[in-house]
N, C-alpha and C positions, 0 to 999 in steps of 0.2 A: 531555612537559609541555605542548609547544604544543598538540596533540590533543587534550588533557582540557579544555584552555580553547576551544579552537573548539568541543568537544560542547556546554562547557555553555552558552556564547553561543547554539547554534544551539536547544539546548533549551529555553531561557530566551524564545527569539523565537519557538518555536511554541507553548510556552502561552501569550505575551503577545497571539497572534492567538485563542484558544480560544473556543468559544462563537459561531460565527460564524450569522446568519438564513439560514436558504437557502429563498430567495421562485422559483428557476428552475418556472418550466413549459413544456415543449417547445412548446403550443399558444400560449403567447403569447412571441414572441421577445425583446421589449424587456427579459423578464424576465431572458434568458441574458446578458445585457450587461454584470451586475456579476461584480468578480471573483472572490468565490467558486465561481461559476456557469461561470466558465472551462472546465470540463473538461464538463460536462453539454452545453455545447454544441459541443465538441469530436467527444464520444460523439454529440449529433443528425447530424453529418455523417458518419460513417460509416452503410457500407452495412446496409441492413436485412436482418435474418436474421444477422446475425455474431452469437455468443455475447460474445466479449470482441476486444480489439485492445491493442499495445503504442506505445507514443509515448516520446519522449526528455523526462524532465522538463525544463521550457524554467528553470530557476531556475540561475542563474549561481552558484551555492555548492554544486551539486553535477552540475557539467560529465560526466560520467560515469556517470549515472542514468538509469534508463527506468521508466516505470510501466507495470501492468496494468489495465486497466480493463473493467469490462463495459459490453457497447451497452446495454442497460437501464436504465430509469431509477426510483426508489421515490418518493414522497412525502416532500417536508420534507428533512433530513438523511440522504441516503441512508445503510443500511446496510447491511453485508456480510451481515448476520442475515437481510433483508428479502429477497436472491437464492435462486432457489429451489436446493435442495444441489445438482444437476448443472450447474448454469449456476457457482454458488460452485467444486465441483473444478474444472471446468473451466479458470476464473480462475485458481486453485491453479498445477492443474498447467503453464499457459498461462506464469504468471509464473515460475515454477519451469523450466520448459526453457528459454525465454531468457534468466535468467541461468545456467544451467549454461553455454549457447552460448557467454554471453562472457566467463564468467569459471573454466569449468571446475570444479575443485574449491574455488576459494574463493568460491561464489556463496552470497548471502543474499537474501531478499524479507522485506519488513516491512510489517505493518499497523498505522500506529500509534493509538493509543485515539481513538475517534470525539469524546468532548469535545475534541480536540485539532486534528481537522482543521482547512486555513486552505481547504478546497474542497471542496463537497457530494457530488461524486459518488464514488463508490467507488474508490479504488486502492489498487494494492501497491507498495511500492517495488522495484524490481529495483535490485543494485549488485553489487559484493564484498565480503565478509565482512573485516573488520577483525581482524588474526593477534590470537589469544587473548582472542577476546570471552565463549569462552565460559562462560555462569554464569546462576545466576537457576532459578528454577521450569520446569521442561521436561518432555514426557512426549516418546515415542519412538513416531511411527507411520509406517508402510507406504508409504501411496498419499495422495494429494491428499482423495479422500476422507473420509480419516478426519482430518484438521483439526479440530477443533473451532473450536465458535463463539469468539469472544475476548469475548463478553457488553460489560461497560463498559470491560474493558480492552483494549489491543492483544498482538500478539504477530510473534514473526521465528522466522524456520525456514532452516536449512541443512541440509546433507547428511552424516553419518557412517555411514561402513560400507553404503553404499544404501540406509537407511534415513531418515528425515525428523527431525530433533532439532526440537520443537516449543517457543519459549519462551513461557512464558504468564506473564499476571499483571504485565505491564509498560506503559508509557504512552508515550515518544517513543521509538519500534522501532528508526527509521532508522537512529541516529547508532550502532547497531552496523556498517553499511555504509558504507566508502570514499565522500567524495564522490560 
């Protein structure tokens, strides 16, 4: 019971962030200074020519989290739509072996729905899969590649049988992962 009430506090506070302006332009820096902008400028310090790179979410309610992120950056509200498809598996498959790394068979990655984001730049959540999450709309594929877009909504993916369980058709992804 106490886990249904922290999802849904914690759900409840990321559509109350929803809708957030994203003014970041790498060429002017003052822009990267608000907090949405947090990760855009994060991603200008890394090395050029990387596809993607992994970081520890710095958010104290989920001590145990790391994101994905690509070095690229799109116009306005980034989105995963706007990466081109190799650099996207990339990110896929990028977030996808780090958490296998640390969490073995019970690793999950979430994208959750972009009206939702509380930061412009593109990430995945890495964490562990929360025992018997699983439910909802899901299709069943391969490789990183074959993800599909998540359009207006988000979506989470773990592992069955070596295959990819894709959930689609959902809005705050994370809160199927562990802190």
């Amino acid at each position: 019971m106490r886990i249904v009430a922290l999802l849904a506090l914690f759900a409840f506070s990321a559509v109350s962030r929803a809708q957030i302006a994203c003014r970041c332009d790498p060429k002017i820096p003052e822009t990267m200074k608000e907090r949405q902008c947090g990760l855009c400028e994060i991603a200008e310090q890394q090395p050029l020519g990387i596809l993607f790179f992994t970081i520890r979410d710095n958010s104290l309610r989920k001590p145990d989290r790391m994101l994905a992120l690509p070095r690229q950056h799109s116009p306005g509200m980034h989105q995963i739509s706007a990466l081109p498809a190799e650099v996207r598996a990339a990110l896929w498959g990028a977030a996808i072996a780090k958490s296998k790394e640390l969490w073995g068979d019970r690793w999950g990655v979430a994208y959750n729905a972009e009206k939702l984001h509380s930061q412009c730049h593109v990430h995945i959540h890495i964490g562990r899969l929360i025992d018997g999450v699983e439910a909802g709309d899901l299709i069943v594929v391969n490789s990183p590649e074959e993800i599909p877009l998540p359009g207006d909504d988000g979506l989470w993916i773990h592992g069955v049988n070596g295959k990819f369980h894709v959930h689609i058709h959902e809005q705050v992804t994370e809160t199927v992962l562990w802190q």
